[in-house]
C-alpha positions in Angstrom: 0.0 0.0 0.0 1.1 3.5 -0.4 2.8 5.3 2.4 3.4 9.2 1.9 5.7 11.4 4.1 3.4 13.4 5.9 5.5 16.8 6.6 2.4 17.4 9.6 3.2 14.1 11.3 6.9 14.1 10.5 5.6 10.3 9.4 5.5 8.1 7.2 1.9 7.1 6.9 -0.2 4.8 5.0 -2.0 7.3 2.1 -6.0 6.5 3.3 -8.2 10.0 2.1 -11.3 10.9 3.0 -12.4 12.1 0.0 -13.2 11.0 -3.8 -12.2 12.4 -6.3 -8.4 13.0 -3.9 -8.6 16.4 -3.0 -4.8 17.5 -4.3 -3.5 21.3 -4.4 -0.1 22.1 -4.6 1.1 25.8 -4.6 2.3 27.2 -8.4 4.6 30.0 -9.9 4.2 33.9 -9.4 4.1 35.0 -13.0 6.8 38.0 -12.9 9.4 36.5 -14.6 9.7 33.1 -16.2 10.2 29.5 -14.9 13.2 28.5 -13.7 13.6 24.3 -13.6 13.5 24.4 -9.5 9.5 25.2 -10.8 10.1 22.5 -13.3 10.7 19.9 -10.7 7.8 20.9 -8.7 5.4 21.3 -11.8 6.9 17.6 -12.6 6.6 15.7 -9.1 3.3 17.1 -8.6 1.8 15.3 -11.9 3.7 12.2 -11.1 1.5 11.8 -7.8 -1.3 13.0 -9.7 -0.6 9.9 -12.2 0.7 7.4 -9.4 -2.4 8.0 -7.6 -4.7 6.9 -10.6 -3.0 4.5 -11.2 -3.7 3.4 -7.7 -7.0 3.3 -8.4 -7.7 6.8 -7.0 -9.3 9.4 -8.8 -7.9 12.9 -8.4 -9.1 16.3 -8.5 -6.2 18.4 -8.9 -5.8 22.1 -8.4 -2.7 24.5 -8.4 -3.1 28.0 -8.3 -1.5 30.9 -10.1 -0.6 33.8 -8.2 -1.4 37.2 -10.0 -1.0 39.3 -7.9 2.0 39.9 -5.8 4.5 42.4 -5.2 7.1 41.1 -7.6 4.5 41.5 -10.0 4.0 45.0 -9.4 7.2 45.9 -9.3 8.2 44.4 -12.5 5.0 46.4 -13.7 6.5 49.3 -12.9 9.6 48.8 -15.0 7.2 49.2 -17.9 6.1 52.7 -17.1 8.5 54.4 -18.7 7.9 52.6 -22.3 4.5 54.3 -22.6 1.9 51.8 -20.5 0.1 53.3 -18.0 0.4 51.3 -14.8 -3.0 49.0 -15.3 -1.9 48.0 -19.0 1.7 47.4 -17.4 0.4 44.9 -14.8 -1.8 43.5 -17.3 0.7 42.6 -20.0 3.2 41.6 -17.0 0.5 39.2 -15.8 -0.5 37.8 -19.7 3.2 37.5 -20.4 4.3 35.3 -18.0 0.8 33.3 -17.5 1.5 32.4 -21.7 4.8 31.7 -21.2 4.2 29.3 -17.6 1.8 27.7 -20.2 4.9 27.2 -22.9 6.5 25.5 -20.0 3.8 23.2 -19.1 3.8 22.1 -23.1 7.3 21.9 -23.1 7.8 19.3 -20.6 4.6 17.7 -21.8 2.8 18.2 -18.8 -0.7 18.6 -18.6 -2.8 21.6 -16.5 -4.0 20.6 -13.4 -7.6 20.3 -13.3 -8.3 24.0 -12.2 -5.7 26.2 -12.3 -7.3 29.4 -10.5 -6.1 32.9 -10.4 -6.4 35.2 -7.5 -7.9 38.4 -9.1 -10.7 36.2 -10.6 -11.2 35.0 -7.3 -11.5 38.3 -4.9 -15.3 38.5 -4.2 -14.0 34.7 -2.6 -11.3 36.4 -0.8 -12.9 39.2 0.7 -15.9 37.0 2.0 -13.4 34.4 3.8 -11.5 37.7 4.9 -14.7 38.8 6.8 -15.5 35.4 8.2 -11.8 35.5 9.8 -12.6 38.6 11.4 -16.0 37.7 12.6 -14.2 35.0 14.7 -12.4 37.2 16.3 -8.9 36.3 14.3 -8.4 39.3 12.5 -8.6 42.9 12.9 -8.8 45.9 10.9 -6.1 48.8 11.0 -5.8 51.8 9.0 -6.9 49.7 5.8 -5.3 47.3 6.7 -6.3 43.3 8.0 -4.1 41.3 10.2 -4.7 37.8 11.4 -4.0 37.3 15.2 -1.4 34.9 14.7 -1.1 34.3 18.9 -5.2 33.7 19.5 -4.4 30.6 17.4 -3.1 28.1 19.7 -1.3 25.7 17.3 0.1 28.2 15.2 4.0 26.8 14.1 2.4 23.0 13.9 3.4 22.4 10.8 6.9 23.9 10.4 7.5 22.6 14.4 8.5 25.8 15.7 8.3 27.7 19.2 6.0 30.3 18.7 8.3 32.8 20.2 10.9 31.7 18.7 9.4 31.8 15.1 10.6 34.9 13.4 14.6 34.5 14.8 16.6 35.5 12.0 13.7 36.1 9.9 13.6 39.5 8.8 10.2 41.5 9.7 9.0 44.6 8.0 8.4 47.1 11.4 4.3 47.9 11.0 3.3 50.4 13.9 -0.6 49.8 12.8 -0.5 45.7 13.6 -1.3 44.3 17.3 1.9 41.9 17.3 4.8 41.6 15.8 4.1 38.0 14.6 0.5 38.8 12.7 0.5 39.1 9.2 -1.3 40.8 6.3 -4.6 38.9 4.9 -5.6 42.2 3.3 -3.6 45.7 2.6 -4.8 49.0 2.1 -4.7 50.7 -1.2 -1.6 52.4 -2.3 -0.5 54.7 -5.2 0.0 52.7 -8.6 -1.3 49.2 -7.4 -4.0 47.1 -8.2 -6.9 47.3 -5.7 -10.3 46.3 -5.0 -13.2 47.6 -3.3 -13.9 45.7 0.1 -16.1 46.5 3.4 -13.0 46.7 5.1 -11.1 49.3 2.4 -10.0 49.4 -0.7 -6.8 47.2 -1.0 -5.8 43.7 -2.2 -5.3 40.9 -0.7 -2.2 39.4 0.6 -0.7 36.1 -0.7 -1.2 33.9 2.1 -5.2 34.2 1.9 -5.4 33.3 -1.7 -4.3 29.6 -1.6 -6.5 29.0 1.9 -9.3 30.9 -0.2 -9.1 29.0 -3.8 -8.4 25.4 -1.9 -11.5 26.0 -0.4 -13.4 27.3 -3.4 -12.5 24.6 -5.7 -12.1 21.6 -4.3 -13.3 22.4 -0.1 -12.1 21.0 2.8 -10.6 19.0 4.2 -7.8 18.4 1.5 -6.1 14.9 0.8 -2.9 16.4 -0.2 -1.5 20.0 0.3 1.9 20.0 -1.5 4.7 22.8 -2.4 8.5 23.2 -2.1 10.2 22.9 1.2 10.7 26.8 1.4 7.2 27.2 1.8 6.4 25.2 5.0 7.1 28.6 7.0 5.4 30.9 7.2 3.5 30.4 3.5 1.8 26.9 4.9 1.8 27.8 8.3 -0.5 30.6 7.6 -3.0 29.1 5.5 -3.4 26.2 7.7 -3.6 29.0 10.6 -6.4 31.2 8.3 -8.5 27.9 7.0 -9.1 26.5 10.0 -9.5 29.4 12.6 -12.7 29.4 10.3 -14.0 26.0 9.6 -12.6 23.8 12.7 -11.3 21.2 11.1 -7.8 19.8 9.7 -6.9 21.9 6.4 -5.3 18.8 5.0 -4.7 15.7 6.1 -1.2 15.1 4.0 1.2 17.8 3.2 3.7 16.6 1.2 6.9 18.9 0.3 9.4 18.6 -2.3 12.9 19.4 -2.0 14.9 22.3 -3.9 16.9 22.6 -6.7 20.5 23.7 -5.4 23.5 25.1 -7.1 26.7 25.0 -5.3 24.6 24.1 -2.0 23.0 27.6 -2.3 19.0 27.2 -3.1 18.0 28.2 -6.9 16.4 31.2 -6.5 15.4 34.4 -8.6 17.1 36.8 -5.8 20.0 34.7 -6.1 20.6 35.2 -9.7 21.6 31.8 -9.5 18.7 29.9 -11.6 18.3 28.8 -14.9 14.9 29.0 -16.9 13.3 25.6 -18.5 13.3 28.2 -21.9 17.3 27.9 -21.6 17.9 25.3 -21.0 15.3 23.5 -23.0 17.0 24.9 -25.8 20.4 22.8 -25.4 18.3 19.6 -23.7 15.4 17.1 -24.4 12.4 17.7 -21.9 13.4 13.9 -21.4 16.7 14.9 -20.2 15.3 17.0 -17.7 12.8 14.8 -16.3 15.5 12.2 -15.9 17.6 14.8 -14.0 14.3 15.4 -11.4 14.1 11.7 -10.9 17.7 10.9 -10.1 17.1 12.3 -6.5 14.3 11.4 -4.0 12.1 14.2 -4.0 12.0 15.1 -0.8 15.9 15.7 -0.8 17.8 18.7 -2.5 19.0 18.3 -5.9 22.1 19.7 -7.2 22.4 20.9 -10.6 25.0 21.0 -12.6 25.6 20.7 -16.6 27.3 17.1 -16.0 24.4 15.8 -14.6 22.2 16.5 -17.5 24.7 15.4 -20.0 24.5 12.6 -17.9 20.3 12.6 -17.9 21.0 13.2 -21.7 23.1 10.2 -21.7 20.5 8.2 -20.4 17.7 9.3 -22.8 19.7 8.1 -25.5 19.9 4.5 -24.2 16.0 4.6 -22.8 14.9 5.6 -26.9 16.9 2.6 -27.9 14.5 0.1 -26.3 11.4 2.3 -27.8 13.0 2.1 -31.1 13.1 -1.9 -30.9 9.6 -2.5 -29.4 8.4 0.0 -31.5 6.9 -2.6 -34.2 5.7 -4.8 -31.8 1.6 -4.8 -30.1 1.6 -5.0 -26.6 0.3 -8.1 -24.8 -0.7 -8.1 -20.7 1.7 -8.9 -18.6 2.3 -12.5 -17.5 5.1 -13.3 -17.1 7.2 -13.7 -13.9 10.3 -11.9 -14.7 8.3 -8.9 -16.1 6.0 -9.4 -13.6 8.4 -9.7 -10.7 9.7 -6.3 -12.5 6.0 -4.3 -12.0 6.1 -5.6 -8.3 9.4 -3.8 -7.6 8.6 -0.4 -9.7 5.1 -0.4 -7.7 6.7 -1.0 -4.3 9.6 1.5 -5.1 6.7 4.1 -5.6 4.7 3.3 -2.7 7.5 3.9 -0.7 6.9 7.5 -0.3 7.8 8.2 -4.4 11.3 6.5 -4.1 11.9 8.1 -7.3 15.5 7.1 -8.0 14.6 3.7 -6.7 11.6 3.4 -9.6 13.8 5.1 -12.2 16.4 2.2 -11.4 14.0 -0.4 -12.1 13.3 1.1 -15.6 16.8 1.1 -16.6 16.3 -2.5 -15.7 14.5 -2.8 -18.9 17.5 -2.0 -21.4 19.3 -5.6 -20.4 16.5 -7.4 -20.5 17.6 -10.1 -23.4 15.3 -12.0 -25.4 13.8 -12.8 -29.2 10.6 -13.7 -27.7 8.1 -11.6 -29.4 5.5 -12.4 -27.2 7.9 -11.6 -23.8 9.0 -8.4 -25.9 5.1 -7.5 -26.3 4.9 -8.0 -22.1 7.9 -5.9 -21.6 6.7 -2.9 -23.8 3.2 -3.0 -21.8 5.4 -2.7 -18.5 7.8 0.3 -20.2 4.5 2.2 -21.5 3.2 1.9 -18.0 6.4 3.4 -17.0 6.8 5.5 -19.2 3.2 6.9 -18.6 3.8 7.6 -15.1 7.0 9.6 -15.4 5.8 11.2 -19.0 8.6 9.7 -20.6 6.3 9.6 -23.7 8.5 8.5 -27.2 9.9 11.5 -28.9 7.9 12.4 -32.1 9.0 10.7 -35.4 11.4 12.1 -37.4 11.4 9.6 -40.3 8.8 10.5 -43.1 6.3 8.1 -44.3 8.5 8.2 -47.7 11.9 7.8 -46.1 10.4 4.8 -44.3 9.4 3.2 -47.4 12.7 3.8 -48.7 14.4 2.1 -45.3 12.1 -1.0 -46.1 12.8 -1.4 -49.3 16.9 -1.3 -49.0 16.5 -3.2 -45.9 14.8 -6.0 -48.0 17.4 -5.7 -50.6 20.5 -6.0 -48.3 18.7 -9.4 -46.9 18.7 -10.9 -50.3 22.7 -9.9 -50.7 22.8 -11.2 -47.3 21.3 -14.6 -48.3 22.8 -14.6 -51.7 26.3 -14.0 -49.3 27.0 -11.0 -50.8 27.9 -9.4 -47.8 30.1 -6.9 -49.1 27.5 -5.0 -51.1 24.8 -5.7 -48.2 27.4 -3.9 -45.9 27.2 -1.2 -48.2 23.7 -0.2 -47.6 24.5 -0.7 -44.5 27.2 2.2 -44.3 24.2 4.0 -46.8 21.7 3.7 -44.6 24.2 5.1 -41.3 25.0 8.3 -43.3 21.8 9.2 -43.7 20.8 8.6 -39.9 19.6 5.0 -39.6 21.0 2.0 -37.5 20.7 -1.0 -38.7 20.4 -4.0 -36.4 20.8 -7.9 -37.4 19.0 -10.6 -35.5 19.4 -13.7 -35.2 16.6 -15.2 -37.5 18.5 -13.6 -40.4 16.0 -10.4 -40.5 16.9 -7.2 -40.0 15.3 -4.1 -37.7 15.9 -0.7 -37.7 16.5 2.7 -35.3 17.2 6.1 -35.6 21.0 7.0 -34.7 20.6 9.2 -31.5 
């Protein structure tokens, strides 16, 4: 059975929802600027678990939100002021430029929207009523404009991120606000200011602050309690600890009964990060590297770890592609059969249990390299295997790459193919070897076996 890390518990515990469809949200990108692949591996384990779960037998209803509005997003508005926008076109093509190119991303790595992918400003009327319920309970208060949540009246506050409540901001830098109660309470809704975005609420006109949108769209779309809450490891504190703090001061009851948190992309031990300056976007390096590549490179570390990057590793991920297309080149003829027998068999039982070990990603990824040395002519045990690689392959959206062989140049390949067997019959194997050497030049390996037919792959 499925046991999940359960960053509440500090556990591992056996996966058992309450709900169905699985209630999944995981937190996704602030569109100022583009994707860098730490968001790639996050976009990418989040759709595995989405996948693994169905395949489980659980159906999922996936959300991950879109954050719109933020101050990054402002501020990189306001670097477009001076080329002639006024500051609501500026945020607007700030906000459409990034949401397109997130979307390019998505495409890129060939992974799918979740189901609902909701966006803060289209949910504010949401926002503004859960805002007023928190206040109503006595959790919030209104200042100059401004609303607070009472971050000490709730009495588990730091559960999640297993801190001390007084010792929860140490060496965490805090903005001094002379209108808030306590140091320790933050924003759910600020006051209007010059050149931002702002909405009309009982409380003043302002805009919400990014804690309250994920409690606020969770709810909306897909209520509460959740199955799975999930995000990067940076946002345990304070970005989870407040939502779980602002959902359920309101409803009294568990926000989500998993959260699940991946680890982050590192460079030089230093987290990948925008501020940094030390992050690479999926555009860039996409442009050098197979999305395959990639995706190898996030499943060569457990998830929960850091991953290191480094241009070694993805010639190494690259490396790897090449020998995993091999095996789709030589099954690719070949109809798939169900799986029976016990060597493949014994194969699926290991990948499964590798998975169900909290995503042992490196462990499942082994398995499949398994694959490449597994010898035999055995059409029908070659028909089993490919079942067992496409159910692999489906999982960690390994998909085959798209031909690039014409229908024309495949008739072509066939027909000199059939010729050389003759030569190779007749023993002429000097002029069969010539197509051979033909048919390499132009891209094509050519691969004898040992019924005296011949198969063929593209040279990668």
């Amino acid at each position: 059975m499925l046991k999940v890390y359960n960053t509440l518990t500090q556990k591992r515990e056996v996966f058992s929802p309450r709900n169905s469809p699985v209630r999944m949200y995981a937190c996704g990108v602030t569109v100022y600027d583009f994707c860098h692949i730490g968001h790639g591996r996050s976009l990418y384990f989040f759709e595995i678990v989405r996948r693994y779960l169905k395949y489980k037998g659980f159906p999922v209803k996936f959300v991950r939100n879109i954050t719109d509005i933020d101050d990054k997003i402002i501020n990189k508005a306001k670097l477009l002021l001076g080329e002639g926008f006024s500051f609501e076109e500026a945020f607007e093509e700030v906000r459409r430029k990034y949401i397109k190119s997130y979307y390019e991303d998505l495409a890129s790595l060939g992974i799918p929207p979740a189901d609902v992918e909701p966006q803060p400003t289209q949910c504010i009327p949401q926002i503004i009523e859960f805002i007023s319920k928190i206040i109503e309970k006595g959790f919030a208060y209104v200042k100059e404009g401004n609303v607070y949540f009472r971050v000490r009246k709730f009495a588990s506050y730091g559960k999640l991120s297993r801190k001390d409540i007084n010792a929860l901001f140490e060496g965490v830098r805090i903005e001094p606000d002379p209108a808030k109660e306590d140091v320790l309470d933050f924003a759910l809704w600020k006051r209007k200011k010059e050149g931002e975005p702002s909405w009309q609420a009982p409380f003043g006109e302002g805009r919400p602050g990014w804690h309250i949108e994920c409690s606020v769209m969770a709810k909306e779309f897909l209520g509460t309690p959740l199955d799975i809450h999930g995000g990067g490891r940076d946002l345990i504190f304070p970005h989870h600890e407040n939502e779980i703090a602002q959902s359920e001061s309101v409803y009294g009851e568990p926000f989500s009964l998993y959260w699940l948190h991946h680890g982050l992309i590192t460079t030089k031990g230093e987290k990948m990060a925008k501020s940094l300056g030390n992050f690479y976007t999926l555009k860039g390096i996409l442009k050098k590297y197979s999305p395959q590549d990639l995706k190898l490179f996030y499943l060569s570390a457990h998830y929960r770890h850091p991953l290191e990057f480094s241009f070694q590793s993805l010639e190494e991920a690259s490396s790897q592609r090449k020998r995993f297309y091999i095996l789709f080149d030589q099954l690719r003829d070949i109809q798939i059969q169900p799986i029976k027998d016990k060597v493949i068999l014994n194969l699926k039982k290991r990948f499964e249990e590798a998975m169900d070990d909290d995503f042992n990603l490196p462990k499942a990824k082994a398995i499949l390299f398994e694959l490449l040395s597994f010898s035999t002519q055995n059409i029908e045990l070659l028909a089993q295997l490919k079942h067992f690689l496409y159910i692999i392959s489906d999982i960690f959206i390994l998909s085959e790459e798209e031909e690039r062989v014409s229908q024309a140049f495949k008739s072509y390949i066939e027909k000199r193919l059939r010729e050389r067997e003759i030569l190779r019959k007749e023993k002429k194997f000097l002029e069969a070897d010539r197509i051979r050497k033909e048919l390499e030049e132009k891209g094509i390996i050519v691969e004898d076996l040992k019924d005296g037919h011949s198969r063929w792959r593209i040279k990668r």
